[in-house]
C-alpha positions as CSV (number, residue, x, y, z in Angstrom):
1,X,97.5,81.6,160.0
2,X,96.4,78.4,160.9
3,X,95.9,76.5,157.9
4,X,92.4,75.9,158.5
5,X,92.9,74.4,161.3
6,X,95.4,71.5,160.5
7,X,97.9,72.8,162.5
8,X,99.4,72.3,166.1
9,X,96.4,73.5,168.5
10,X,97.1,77.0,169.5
11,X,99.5,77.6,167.3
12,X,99.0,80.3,164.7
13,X,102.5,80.5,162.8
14,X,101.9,77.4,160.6
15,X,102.7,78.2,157.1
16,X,100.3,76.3,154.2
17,X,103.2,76.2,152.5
18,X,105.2,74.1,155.1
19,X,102.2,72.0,154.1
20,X,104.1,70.4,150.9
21,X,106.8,68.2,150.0
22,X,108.8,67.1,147.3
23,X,107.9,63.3,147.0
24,X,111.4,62.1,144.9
25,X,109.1,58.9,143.7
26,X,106.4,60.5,142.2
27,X,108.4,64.6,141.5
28,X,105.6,65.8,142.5
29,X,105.2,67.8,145.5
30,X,102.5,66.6,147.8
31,X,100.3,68.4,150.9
32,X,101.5,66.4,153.8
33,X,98.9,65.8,156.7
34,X,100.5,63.4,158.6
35,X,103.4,62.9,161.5
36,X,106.6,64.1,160.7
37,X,108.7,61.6,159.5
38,X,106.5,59.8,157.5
39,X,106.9,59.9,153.9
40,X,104.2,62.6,151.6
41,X,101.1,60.1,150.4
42,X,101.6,59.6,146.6
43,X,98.5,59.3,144.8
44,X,98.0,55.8,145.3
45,X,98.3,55.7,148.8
46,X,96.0,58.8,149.9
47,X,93.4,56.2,151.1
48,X,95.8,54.5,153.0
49,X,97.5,58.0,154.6
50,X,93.9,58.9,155.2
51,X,93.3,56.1,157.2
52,X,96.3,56.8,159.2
53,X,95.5,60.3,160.3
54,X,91.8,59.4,160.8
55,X,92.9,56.5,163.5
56,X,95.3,59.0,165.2
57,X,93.0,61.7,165.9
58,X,91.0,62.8,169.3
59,X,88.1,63.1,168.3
60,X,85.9,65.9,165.8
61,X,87.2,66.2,162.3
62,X,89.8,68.3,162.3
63,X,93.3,66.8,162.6
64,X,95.4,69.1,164.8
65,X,98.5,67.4,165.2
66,X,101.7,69.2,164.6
67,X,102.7,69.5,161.2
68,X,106.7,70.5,160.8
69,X,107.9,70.5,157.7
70,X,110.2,67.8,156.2
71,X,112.7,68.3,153.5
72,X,111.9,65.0,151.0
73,X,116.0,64.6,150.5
74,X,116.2,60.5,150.3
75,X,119.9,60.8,153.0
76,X,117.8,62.4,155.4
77,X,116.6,60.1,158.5
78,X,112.2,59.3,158.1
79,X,112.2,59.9,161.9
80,X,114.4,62.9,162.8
81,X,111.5,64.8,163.7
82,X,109.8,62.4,166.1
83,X,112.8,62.9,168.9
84,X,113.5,64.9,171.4
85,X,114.8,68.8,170.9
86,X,114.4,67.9,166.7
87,X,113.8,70.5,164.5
88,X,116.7,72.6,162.9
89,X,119.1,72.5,165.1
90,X,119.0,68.2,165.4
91,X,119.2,68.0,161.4
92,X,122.1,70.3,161.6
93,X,124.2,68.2,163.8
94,X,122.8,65.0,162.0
95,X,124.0,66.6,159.2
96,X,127.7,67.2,161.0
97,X,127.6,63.6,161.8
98,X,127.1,62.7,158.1
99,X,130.0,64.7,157.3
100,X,132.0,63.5,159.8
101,X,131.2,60.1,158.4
102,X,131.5,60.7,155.3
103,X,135.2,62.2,155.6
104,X,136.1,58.9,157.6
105,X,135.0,56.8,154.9
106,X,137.0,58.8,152.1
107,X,136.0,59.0,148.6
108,X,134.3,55.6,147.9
109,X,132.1,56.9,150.9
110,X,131.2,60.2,149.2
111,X,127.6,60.6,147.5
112,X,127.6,62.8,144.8
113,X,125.6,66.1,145.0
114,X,123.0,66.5,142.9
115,X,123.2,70.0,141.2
116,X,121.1,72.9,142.8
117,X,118.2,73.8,140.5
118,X,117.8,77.3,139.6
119,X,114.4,79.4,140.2
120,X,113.1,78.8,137.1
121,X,113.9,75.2,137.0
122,X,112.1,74.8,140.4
123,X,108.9,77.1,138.9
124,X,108.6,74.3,136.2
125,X,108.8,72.1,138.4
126,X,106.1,73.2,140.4
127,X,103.9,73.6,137.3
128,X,104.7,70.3,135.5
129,X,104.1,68.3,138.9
130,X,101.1,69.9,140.3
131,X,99.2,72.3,138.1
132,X,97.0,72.2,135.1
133,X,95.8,74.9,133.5
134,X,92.8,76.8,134.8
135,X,89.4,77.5,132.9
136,X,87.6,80.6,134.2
137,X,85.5,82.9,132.0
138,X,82.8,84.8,134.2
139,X,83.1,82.1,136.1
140,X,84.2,78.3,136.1
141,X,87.7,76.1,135.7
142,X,89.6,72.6,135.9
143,X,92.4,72.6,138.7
144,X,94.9,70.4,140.1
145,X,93.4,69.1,143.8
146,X,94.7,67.0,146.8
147,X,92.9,64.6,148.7
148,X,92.8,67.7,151.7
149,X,90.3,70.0,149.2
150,X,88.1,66.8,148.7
151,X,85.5,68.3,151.1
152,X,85.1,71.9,148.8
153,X,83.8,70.4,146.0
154,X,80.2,70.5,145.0
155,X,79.1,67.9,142.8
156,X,75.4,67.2,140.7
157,X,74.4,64.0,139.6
158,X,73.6,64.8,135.5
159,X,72.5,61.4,134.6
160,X,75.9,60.5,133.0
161,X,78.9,59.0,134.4
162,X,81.8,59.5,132.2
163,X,85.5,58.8,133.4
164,X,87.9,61.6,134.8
165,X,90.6,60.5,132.0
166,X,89.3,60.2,128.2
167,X,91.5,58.4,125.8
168,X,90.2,60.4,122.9
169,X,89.1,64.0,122.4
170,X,87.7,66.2,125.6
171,X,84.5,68.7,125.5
172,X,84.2,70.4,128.9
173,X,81.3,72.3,129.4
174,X,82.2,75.7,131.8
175,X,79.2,77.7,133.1
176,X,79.1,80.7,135.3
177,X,75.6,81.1,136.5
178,X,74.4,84.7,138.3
179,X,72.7,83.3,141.1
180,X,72.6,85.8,143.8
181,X,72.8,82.8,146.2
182,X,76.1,82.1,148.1
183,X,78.6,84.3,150.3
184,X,79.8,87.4,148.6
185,X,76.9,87.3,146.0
186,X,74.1,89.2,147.0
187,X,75.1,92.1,144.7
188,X,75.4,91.0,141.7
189,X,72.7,89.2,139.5
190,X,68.8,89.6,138.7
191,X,66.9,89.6,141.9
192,X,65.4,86.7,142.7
193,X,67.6,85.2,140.1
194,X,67.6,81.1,140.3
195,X,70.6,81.1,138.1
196,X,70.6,80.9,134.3
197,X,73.8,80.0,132.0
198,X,74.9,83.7,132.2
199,X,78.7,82.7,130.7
200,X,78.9,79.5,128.4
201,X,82.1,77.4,126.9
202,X,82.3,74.4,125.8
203,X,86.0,73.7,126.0
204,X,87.0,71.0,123.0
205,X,90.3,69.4,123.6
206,X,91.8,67.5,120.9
207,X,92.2,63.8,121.2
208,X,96.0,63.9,120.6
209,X,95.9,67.1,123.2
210,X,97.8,68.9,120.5
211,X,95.2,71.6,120.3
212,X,92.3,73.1,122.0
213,X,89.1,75.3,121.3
214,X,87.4,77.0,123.6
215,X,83.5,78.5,122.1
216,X,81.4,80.7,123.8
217,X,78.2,80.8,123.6
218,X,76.1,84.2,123.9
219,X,73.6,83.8,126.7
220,X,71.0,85.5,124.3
221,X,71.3,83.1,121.3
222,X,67.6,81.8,120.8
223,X,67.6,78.1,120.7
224,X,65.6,74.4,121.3
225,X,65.8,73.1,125.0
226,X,65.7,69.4,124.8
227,X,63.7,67.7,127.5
228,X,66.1,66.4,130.5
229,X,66.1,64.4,133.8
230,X,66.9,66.1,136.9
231,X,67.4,64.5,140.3
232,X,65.3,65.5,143.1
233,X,66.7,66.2,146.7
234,X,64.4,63.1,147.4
235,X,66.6,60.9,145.4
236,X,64.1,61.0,142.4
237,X,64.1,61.8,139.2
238,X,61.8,64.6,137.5
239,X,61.4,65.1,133.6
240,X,61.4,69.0,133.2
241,X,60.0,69.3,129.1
242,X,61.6,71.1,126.4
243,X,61.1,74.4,125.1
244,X,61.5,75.7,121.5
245,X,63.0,78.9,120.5
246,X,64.3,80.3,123.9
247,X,67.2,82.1,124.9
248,X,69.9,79.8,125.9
249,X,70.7,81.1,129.0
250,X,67.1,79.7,130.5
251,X,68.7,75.8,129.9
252,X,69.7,76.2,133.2
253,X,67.6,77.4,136.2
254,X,64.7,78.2,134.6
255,X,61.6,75.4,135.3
256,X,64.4,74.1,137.9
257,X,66.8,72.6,135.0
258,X,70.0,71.6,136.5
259,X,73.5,71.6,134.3
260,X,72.4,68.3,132.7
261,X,69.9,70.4,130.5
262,X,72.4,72.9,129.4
263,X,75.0,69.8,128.8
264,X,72.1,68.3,126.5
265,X,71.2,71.8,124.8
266,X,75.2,72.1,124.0
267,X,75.3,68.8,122.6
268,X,72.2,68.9,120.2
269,X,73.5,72.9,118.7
270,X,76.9,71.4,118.3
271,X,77.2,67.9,117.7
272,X,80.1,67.5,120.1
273,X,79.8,65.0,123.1
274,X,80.2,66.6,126.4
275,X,82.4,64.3,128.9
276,X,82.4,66.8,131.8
277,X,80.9,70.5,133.3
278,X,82.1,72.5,135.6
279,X,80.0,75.5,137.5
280,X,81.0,78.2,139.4
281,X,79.4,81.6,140.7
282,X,80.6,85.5,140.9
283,X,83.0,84.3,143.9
284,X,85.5,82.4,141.1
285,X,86.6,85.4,139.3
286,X,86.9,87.6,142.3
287,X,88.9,85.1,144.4
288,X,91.0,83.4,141.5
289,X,92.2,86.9,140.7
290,X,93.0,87.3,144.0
291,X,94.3,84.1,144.6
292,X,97.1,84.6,141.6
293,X,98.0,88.4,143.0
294,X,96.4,89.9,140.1
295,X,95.6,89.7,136.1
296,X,96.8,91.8,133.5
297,X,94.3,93.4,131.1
298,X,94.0,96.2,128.5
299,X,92.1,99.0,127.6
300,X,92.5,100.2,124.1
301,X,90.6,103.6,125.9
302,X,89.4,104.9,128.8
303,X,86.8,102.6,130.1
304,X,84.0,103.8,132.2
305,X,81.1,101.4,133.1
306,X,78.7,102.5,136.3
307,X,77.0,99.8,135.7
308,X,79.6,97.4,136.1
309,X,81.6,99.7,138.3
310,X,84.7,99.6,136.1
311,X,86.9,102.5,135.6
312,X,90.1,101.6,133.8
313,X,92.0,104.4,132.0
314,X,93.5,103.4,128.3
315,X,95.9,101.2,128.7
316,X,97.5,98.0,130.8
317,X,96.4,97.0,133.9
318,X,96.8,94.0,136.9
319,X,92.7,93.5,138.3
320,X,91.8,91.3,141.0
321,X,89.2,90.9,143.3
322,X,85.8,93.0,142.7
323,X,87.5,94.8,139.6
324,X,88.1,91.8,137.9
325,X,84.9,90.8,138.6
326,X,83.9,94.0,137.2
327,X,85.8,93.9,134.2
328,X,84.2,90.4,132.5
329,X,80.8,91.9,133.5
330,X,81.1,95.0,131.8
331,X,79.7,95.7,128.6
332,X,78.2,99.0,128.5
333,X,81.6,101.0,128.3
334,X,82.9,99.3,125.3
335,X,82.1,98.1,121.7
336,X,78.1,98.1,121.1
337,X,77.4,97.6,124.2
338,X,76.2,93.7,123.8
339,X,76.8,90.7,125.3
340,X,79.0,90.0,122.6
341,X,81.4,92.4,123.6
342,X,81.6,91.1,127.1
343,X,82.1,87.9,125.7
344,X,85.4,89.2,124.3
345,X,86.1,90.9,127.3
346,X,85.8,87.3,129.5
347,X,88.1,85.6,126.6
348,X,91.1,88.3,127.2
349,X,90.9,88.2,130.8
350,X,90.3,83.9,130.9
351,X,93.2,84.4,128.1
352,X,95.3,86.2,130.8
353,X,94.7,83.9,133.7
354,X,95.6,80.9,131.8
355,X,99.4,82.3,131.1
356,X,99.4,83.7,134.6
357,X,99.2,80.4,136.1
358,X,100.8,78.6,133.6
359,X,104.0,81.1,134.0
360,X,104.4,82.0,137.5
361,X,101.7,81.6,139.7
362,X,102.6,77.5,141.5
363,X,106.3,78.9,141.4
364,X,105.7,78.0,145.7
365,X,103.8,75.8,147.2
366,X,101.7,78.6,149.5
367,X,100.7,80.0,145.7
368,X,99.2,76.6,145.0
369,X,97.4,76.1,148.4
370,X,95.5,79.4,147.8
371,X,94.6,79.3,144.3
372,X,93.7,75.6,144.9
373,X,91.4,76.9,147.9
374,X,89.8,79.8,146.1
375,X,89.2,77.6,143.1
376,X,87.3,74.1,144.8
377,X,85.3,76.8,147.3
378,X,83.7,78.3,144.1
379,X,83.5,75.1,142.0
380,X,80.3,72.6,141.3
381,X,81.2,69.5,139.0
382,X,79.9,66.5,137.8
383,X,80.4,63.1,139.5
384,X,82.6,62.1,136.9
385,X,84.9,64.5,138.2
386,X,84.1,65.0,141.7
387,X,86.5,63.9,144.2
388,X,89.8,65.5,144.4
389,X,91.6,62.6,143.2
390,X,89.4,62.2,139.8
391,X,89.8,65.7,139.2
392,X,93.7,65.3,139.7
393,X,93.6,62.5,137.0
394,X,91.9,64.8,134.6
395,X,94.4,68.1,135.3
396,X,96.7,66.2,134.3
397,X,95.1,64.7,131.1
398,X,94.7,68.3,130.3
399,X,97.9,70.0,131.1
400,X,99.5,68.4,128.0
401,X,98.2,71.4,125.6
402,X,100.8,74.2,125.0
403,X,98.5,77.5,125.7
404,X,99.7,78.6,122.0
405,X,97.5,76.0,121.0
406,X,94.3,77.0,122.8
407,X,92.0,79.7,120.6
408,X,88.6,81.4,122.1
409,X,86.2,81.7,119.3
410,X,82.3,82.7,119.7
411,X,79.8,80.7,118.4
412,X,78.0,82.8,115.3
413,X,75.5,84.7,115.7
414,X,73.3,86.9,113.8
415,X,70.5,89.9,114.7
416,X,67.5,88.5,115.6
417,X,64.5,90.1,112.9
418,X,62.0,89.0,115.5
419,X,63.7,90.4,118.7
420,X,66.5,92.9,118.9
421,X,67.0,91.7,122.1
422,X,68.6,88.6,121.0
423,X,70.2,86.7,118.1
424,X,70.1,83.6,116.1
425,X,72.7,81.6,115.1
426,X,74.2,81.9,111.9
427,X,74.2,78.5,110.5
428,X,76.5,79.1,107.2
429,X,79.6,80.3,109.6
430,X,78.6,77.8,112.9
431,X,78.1,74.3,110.9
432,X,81.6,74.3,109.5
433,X,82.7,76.1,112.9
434,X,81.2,73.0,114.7
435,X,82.7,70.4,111.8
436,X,86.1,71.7,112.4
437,X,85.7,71.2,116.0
438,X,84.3,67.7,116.1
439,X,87.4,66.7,113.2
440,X,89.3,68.1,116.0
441,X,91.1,71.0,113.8
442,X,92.9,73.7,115.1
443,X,91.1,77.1,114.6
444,X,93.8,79.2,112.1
445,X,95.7,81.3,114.1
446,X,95.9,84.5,112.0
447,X,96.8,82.4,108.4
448,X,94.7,80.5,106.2
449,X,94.7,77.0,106.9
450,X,96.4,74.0,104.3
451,X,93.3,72.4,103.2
452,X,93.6,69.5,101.0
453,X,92.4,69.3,97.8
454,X,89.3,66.9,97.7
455,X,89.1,66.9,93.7
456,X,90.6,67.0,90.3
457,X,91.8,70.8,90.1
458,X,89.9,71.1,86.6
459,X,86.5,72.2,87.4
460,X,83.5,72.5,84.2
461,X,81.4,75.2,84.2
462,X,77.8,74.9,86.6
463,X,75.7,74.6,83.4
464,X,78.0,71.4,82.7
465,X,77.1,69.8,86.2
466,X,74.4,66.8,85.8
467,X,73.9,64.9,88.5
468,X,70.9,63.0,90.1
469,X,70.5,63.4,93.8
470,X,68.9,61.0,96.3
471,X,68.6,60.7,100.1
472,X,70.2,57.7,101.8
473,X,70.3,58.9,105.5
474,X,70.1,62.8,105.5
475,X,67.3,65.2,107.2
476,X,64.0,64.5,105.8
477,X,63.2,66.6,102.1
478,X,67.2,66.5,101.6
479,X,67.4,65.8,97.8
480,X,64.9,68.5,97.3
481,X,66.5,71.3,99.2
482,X,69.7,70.4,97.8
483,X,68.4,70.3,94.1
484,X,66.7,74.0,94.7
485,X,69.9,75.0,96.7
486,X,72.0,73.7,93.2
487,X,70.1,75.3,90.8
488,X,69.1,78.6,92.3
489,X,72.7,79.5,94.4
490,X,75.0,77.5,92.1
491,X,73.2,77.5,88.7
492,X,73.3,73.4,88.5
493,X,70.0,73.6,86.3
494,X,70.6,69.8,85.2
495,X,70.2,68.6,88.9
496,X,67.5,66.5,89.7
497,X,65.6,64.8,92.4
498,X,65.9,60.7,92.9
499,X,63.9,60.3,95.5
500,X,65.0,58.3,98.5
501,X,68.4,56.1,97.8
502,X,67.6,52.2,98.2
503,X,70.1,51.9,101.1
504,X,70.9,54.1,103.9
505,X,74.5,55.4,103.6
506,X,76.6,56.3,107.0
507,X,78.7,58.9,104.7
508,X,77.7,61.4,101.5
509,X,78.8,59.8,98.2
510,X,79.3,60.8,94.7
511,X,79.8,57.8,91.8
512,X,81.2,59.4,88.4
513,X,82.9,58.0,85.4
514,X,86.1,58.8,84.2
515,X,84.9,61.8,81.6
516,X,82.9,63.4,84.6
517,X,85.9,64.0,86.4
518,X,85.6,68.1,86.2
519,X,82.0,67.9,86.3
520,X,82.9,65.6,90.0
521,X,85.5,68.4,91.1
522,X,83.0,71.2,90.5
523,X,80.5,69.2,92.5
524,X,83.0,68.2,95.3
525,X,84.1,72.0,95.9
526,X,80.6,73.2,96.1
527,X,79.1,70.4,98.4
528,X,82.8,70.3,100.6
529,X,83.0,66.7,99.8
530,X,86.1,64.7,101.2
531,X,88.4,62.5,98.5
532,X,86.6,59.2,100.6
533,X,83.2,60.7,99.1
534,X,84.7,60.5,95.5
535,X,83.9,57.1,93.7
536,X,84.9,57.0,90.0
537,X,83.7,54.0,87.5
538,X,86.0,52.1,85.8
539,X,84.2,52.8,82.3
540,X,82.9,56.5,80.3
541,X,79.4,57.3,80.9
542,X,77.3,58.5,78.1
543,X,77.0,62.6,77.3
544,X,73.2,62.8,78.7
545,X,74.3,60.1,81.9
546,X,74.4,62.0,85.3
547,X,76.1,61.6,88.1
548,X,75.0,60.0,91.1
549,X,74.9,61.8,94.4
550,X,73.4,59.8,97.6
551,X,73.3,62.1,100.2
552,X,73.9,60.3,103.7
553,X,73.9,60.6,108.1
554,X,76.7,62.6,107.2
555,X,74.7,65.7,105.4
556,X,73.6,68.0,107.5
557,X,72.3,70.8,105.0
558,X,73.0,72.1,101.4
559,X,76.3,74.7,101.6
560,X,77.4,73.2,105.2
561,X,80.6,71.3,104.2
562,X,80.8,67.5,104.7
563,X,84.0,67.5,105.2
564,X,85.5,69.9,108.4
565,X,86.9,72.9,107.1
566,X,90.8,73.2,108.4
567,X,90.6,76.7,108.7
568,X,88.7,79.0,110.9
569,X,85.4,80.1,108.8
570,X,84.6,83.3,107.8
571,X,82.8,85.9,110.8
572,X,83.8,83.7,113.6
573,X,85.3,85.7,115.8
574,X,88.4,84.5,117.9
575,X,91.8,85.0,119.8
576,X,94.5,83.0,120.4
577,X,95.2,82.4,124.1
578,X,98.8,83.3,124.4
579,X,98.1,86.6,122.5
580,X,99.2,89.3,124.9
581,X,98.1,92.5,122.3
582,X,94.5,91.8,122.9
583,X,92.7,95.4,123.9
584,X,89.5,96.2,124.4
585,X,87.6,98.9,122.8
């Protein structure tokens, strides 16, 4: 192998994995590119090393200097390499000449030894210094990358430039498009396909990185396409126009939108900023899988597919290349046969990569150089993210959440009256789904969540509730779809409509005196109001006085909670990602 051609012209027994070295500044290892006996480039000096190998080279762009590899121990000598007949026979005698010295000096001479680290000390090792975890569903991900993969990445300019590293909460949008376009692609895909949103996540990392939520999003949902600006290959900008109810696969591709329109259609259905996206094609899942020797799966039967090509017998099994491709396109073999069922199917086996390259897969630095290959050779970013060292900066960020902490949920759906062929979304589970997410909650993992109580636990009875309702920063028609949605679902019959509040309001609030207090806890649970929401009077209000609700930017809709629900909503489907029992059926 010649590793690409970095190594010594002619030479074919250069190992990648000679390649890296332990830098004891940084304790990180580090691909070297440069002379032996010069120390591995830390991440603020890659510019500098650059420079260096750039002036040293012949000519073309391809640095074939030798490359031996140097063992980063600080009592070795920088140039040991560099003279005559070095290699391991010269660092053995150096290293019988430091004994020797060492033994003359006598104890005050001695350095202590540092103690050997054991295999699975040195696999953390590896992980913590080099690796974040990896995003792939269908296809797409976030990796650790050197300055060397720099020239893999594909970038597209989306209109916003955000910064690699985000000191409060994440959203990075993951889509794997089914462009027939590219190496190894031709056989998969709608002919003539220009590439839609075939596999969608919006990955939400808290701003404390103590959780993360990863939501699908069915390719068939029917949906609003905002407008957005795409660059040209000219340099300029073109407007491509909306489109209402579409399925949400056609945000990208369709009318030439690039990823910027799917990053703007994600961000009007949820209400969650997106900082970053990352694209990738069939190629990711079959070369990732390869790349980590293999994911495990499961088959809760006998799965046969000829549509997909997968033929799995009931039970566990390690997929890589064109069966794991394979397996997160099938759909036809298991469940009903929708896309929602291959949505699951992409969550177990993204589920499974994430704890096989968390656990074992950087345990050497070859292991790292191929994954880290397979994964920038498949990957389009933005240009937030798109050099090797800003996507470096953000693995990191991201390696801080514990994989028990990340959960795959798909975003609600329902069956579609006016199309079998696609669904709606079902606003009563998604709106609290998308509330938790932007309060940055952790979806339950298999137990009910420890809400706290946002009102007096004494509740009156809904023909007690009176309360005047006006709109002081909510949709337009607010206080009349909430009155009709108080009397008619919760049998509030002395709710009224106040018009339009004199002042617009950034949050909902409810004003009650002291005697109203179970008619306020009633009203609380059913509009999901927070304790901040609650304003009591200092004095009694008369028997026929209502309360006062001001509805404001806050309110979204009558029944959809103002305040984010701290555990997971009812019919949202999702999995932990370090559940290993996960089967599909």
């Amino acid at each position: 192998m010649d590793a690409q051609g970095r190594g010594r012209a002619g030479d074919n027994n250069v190992d990648p994995a000679d390649q890296w070295v332990f830098d004891p500044n940084t304790g990180n290892y580090e691909l070297r590119l440069d002379h032996a006996g010069q120390a591995p480039a830390r991440p603020a000096d890659r510019k500098t090393a650059g420079s260096r190998r750039a002036a040293g080279r012949s000519g073309g762009d391809t640095d074939t200097r030798p490359l031996p590899t140097q063992r980063a121990r600080g009592d070795e000598s920088a140039d040991e390499d560099e003279r005559p007949g070095g290699g391991r026979a010269s660092r053995r005698a150096a290293g019988s000449r430091a004994a020797a010295a060492a033994a003359a000096a006598g104890p005050a001479g001695r350095r202590k030894r540092k103690p050997k680290k054991s295999g699975k000390q040195k696999a953390l090792y590896w992980t913590a210094g080099v690796v974040g975890f990896v995003l792939v569903a269908g296809c797409g991900g976030a990796f650790y990358l050197y300055q060397q993969l720099n020239g893999n990445i594909s970038k597209v300019d989306v209109g916003v430039e955000n910064d690699a590293v985000s000191d409060g909460p994440v959203n990075v949008l993951i889509i794997g498009t089914d462009a027939r376009s590219g190496k190894g692609n031709s056989g998969y895909g709608d002919a003539g396909s220009v590439g839609h949103a075939d596999t969608t996540i919006l990955m939400h990392i808290s701003k404390d990185r103590s959780n993360a939520t990863a939501l699908s999003i069915p390719r068939d949902m029917i949906t609003d396409i905002p407008s957005c600006p795409t660059k040209q290959k000219d340099g300029s900008t073109k407007n491509i126009p909306g489109e209402r109810g579409v399925r949400f696969n056609t945000s990208l591709g369709q009318e030439g939108r690039d990823p910027g329109c799917t990053w703007r259609t994600v961000e009007k259905l949820t209400g969650l900023k997106i900082n970053h996206f990352m694209m990738a094609d069939f190629n990711a899942v079959k070369s990732l899988s390869t790349a980590v020797d293999g994911v495990e799966v499961c088959a809760g039967k006998d799965l046969n597919d000829p549509k997909s090509h997968l033929k799995l017998k009931a039970g566990r099994h390690i997929v890589k290349g064109e069966q794991a491709l394979a397996f997160v396109r099938t759909r036809h073999a298991i469940g009903f046969g929708s896309d929602l069922d291959r949505i699951k199917m992409q969550q177990q086996f993204l589920s499974s990569l994430i704890r096989k390259l968390k656990s074992s897969a950087f345990s050497s630095p070859g292991k790292l150089y191929d994954v880290s290959q397979a994964a920038t050779k498949a990957l389009t970013v933005d240009t937030g993210i798109g050099s090797a060292n800003k996507l470096l900066d953000f693995g990191t960020d991201l390696k801080k959440v514990d994989i028990d902490k990340v959960t795959f949920a798909t975003v609600p759906v329902l069956d579609n009256p006016d199309d079998p062929a696609t669904v709606i979304l079902n606003k009563t589970a998604a709106d609290p789904l998308f509330a938790m997410v932007r309060a940055d909650h952790a979806l339950a993992k298999g137990k009910k969540g420890k809400g706290k109580k946002s009102a007096p636990a004494k509740k009156a009875p809904p023909e007690q509730v009176r309360v005047d309702v006006t709109n002081g920063g909510g949709p337009i028609g607010s206080a009349q779809e909430t009155v009709d949605w108080l009397q008619n679902n919760k049998g509030a019959k002395l709710s009224t409509n106040a018009g339009n509040a004199p002042a617009k309001l950034a949050a909902t609030r409810l004003e009650y005196a002291p005697n109203q207090a179970d008619q306020a806890a009633t009203l609380a649970d059913w509009m999901g109001l927070p304790k901040t929401a609650l304003k009591k009077s200092s004095q009694n209000a008369g028997d026929r006085v209502p309360m006062k609700l001001t509805l404001g930017k806050d309110f979204k809709a009558p029944g959809s909670p103002i305040e984010a629900p701290t555990e997971t909503p009812d019919g949202v489907q999702n999995v932990n990602a370090d559940d290993k029992n996960v089967c599909a059926k």
